[in-house]
C-alpha positions in Angstrom: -21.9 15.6 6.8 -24.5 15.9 9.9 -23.5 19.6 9.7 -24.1 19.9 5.5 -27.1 17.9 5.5 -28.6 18.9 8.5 -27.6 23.2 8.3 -30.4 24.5 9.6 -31.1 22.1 12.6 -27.2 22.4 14.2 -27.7 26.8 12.8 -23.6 26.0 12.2 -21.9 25.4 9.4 -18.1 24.5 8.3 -16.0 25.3 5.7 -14.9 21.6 4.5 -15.0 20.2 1.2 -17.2 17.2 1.7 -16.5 15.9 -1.9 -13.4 15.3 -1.1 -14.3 13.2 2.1 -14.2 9.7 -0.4 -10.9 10.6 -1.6 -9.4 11.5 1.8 -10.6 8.1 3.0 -9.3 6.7 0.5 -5.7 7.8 0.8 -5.6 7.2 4.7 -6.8 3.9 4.2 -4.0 3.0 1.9 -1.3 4.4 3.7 -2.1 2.7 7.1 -2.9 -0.4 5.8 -6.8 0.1 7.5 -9.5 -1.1 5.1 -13.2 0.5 5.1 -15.7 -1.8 6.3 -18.1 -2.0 3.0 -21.1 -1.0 5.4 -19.1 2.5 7.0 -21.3 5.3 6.8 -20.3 7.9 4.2 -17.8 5.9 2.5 -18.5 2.7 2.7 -19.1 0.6 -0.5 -22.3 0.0 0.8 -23.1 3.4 2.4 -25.4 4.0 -0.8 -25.7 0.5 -2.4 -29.0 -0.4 -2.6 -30.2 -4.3 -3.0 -33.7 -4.4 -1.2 -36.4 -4.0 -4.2 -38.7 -1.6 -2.2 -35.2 0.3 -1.4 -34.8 0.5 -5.1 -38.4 1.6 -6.1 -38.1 3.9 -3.4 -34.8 5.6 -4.9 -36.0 5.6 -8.5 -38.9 7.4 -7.5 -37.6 10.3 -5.0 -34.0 9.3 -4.3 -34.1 11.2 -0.8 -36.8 8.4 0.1 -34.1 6.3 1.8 -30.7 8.7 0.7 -30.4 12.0 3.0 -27.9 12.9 0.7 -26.3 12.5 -2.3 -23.1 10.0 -3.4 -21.8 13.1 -5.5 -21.9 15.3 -2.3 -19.3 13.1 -0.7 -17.0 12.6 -4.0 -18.7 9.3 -5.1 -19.5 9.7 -8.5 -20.2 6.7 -10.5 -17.1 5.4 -12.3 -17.3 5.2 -16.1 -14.6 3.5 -18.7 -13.4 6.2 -20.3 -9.7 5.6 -21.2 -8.7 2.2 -23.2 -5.3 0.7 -24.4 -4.9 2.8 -27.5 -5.6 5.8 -25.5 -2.5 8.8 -25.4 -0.5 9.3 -22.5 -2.0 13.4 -23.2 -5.4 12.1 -22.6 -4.1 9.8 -19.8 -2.5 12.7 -17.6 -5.6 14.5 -18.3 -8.0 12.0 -16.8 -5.7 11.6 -13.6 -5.8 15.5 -13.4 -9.4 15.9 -13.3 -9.2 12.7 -10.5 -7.3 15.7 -8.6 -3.8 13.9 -8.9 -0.8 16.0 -10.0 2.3 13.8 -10.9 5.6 15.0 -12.6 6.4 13.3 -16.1 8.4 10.3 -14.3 5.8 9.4 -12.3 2.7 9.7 -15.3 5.0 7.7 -17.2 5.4 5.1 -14.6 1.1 4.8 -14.2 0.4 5.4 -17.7 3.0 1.9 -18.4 1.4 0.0 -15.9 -2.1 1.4 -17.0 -1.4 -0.1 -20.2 -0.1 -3.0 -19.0 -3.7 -3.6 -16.6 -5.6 -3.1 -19.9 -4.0 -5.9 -21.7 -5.3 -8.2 -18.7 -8.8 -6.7 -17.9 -11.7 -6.4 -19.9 -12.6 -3.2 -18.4 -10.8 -0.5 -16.4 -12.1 1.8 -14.5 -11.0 5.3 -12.2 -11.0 3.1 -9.5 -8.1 1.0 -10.9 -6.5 3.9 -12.5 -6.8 5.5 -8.9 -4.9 2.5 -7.4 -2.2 2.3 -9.3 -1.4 6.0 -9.1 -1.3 4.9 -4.7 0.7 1.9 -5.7 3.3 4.6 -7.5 3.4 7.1 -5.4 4.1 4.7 -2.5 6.6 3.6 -4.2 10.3 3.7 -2.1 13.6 3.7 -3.3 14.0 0.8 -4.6 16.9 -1.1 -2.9 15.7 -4.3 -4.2 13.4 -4.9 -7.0 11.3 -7.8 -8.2 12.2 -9.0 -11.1 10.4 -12.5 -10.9 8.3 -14.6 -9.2 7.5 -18.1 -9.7 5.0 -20.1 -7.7 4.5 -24.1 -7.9 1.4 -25.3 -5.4 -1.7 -27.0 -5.3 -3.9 -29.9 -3.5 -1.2 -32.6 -2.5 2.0 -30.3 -3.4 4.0 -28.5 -1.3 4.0 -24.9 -2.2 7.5 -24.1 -3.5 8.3 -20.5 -5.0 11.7 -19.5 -7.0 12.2 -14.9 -6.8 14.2 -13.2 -9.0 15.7 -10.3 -7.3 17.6 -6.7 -8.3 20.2 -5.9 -5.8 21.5 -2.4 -4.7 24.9 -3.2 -6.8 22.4 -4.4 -9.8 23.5 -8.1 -9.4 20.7 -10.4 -10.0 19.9 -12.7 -6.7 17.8 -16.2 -7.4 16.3 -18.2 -4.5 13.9 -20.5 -3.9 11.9 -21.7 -0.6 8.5 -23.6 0.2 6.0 -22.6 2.7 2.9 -23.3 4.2 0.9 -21.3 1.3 2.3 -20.1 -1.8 2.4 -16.4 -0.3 4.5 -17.6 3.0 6.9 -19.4 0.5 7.3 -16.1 -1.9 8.2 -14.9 1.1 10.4 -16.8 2.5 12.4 -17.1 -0.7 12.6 -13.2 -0.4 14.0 -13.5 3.1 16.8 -15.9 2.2 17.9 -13.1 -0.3 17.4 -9.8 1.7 18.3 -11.7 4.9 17.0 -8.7 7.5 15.2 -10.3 10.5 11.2 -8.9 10.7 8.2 -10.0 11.9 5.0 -10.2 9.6 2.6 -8.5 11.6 -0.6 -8.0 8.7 -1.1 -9.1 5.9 -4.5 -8.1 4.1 -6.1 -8.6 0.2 -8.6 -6.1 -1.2 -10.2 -6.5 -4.7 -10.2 -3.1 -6.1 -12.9 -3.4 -8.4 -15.8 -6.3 -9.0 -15.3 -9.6 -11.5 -12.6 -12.5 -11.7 -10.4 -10.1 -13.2 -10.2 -7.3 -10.8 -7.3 -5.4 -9.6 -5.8 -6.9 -5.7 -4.8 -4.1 -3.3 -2.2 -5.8 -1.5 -1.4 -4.2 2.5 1.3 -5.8 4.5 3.3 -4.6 7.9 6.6 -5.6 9.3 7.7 -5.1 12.7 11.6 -5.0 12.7 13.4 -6.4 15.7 13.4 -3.7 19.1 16.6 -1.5 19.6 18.7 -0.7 22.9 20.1 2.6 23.6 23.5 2.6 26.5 22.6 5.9 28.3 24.7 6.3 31.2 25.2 2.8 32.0 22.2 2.3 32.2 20.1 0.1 29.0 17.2 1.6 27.6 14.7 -0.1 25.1 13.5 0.9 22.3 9.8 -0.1 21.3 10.1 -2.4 17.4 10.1 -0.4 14.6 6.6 -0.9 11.8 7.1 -0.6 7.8 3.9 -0.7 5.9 4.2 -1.9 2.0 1.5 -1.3 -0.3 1.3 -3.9 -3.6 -1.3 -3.8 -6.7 -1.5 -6.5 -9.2 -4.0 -8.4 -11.0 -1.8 -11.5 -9.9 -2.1 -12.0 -6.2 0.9 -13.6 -5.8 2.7 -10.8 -7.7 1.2 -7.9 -5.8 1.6 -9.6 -2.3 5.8 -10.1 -3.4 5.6 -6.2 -4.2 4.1 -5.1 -1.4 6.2 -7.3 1.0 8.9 -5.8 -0.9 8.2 -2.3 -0.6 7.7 -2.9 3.1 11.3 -4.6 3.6 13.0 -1.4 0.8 11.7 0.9 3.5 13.0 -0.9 6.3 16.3 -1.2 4.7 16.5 2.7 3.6 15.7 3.0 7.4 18.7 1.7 8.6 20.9 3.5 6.0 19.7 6.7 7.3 20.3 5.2 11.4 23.9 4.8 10.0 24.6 7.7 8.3 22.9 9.8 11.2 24.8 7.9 14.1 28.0 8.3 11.7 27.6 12.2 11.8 26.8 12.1 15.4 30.3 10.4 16.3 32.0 12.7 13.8 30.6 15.8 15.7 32.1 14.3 19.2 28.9 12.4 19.9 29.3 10.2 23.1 29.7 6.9 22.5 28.2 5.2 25.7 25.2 6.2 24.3 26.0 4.1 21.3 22.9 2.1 19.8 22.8 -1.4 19.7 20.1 -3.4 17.9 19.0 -7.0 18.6 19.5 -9.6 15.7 17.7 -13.0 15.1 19.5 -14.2 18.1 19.4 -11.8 20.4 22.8 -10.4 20.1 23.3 -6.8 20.6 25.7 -5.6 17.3 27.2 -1.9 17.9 26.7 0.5 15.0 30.0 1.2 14.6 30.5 4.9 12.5 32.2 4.4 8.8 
């Protein structure tokens, strides 16, 4: 943006499409679980907020005054509602295509049902909701297990005490219950006792999407899976832990933070399918088994992937 605002001083140019620089920030945000700090240059929420009253008299009257450049040169055009519960799913898919998405039908469908769902719950909805549920889908991972429900019981004097409802792989329904020291730690833990694979919480982060009571929770967790040891030549070799990011959104908090945790564990779990299958080929093909892997449970036993 130095170079686009500032062409003639640096006499260089680039070929970059800074409107596209919000959007980009966007995406890697979401994906690494990394949040923009409201007052980041360029793309921060604040980066062309204005709250001072001289800041504002200065902007209504000559907008360069205190902005160098514009919020539309950096893809931040103001958000409008445009799309409401008894809008189409043609004008739906039409809206997300001028947002720049392109989704197949499964996928529109899959937004455009939880689109109508958001606007049963908010009074307003705007491209920055519709935006975050098209991340929340097309994060989405096989589903190995699926939430089905979630059920919390907390508050001052209580202990917090949550019951899941759980889709298997096999589509046998899986109930469970556990208590925690929040409400999130016991959807959690009720989750673990059903999936029952070790991991570590290493982040856990909430992001209001938009403004008001009612707004939309980004939801960013990241597991660390237990560390591996490889057998190569004798001699034991260690593998650093393995990191699953799961993205969640949800007017609910507590329903977007099980999603997200879930997403996190379905990848870790489609992870260790593909290990399998891989180290099951490699033994098929002659592979050498003293270089067999061995991975590290709960208690620190080493189990052998054996080949199926």
């Amino acid at each position: 943006m130095a170079l686009h605002t500032r062409q003639q001083f640096f006499g260089v140019a680039s070929r970059i499409n800074t409107r596209e620089l919000a959007r980009a920030s966007r995406l890697v945000s979401s994906f690494t679980g990394v949040h923009v700090p409201p007052n980041k240059a360029i793309v921060g929420a604040n980066a062309f907020a204005h709250e001072s009253g001289i800041h504002q008299d200065g902007v209504l009257k000559n907008r360069i005054t205190y902005e160098i450049m514009s919020a539309e040169t950096v893809g931040l055009e103001s958000n409008a509602l445009v799309l409401g519960k008894h809008s189409g799913r043609h004008a739906f898919r039409e809206h997300i295509e001028k947002l720049g998405y392109q989704l197949d039908d499964h996928d529109v469908q899959q937004v455009f049902q939880r689109f109508k769902e958001l606007c049963d719950k908010k009074k307003t909805v705007d491209d920055r909701d519709i935006e975050a549920l098209i991340t929340g889908e097309t994060q989405r991972t096989p589903e190995i297990y699926r939430l089905d429900h979630v059920q919390v019981s907390c508050g001052s004097g209580l202990i917090p005490v949550a019951t899941v409802r759980l889709i298997g792989p096999d589509d046998r329904v899986y109930v469970d219950s556990d208590h925690g020291t929040g409400p999130v730690d016991a959807v959690y833990r009720a989750i673990n006792r059903i999936v029952q694979r070790p991991n570590e919480l290493i982040e856990f982060s909430i992001k209001a999407v938009t403004e008001g009571i009612d707004a939309v929770a980004e939801v960013t967790v990241r597991i660390q899976q237990q560390a591996t040891m490889n057998m190569e030549n004798g001699q034991r070799k260690f593998r650093g832990p393995q990191i699953y990011s799961g993205y969640g959104v949800n007017t609910d908090i507590l329903v977007g933070s099980a999603e997200a945790y879930l997403a996190a564990l379905n990848k870790l779990l489609a992870a260790g399918d593909e290990f399998r299958k891989a180290e099951a080929a490699a033994f098929a093909a002659g592979y050498d088994k003293d270089s067999t892997t061995y991975a590290y449970d709960l208690f620190g036993k080493n189990l052998p992937i054996e080949s199926e």
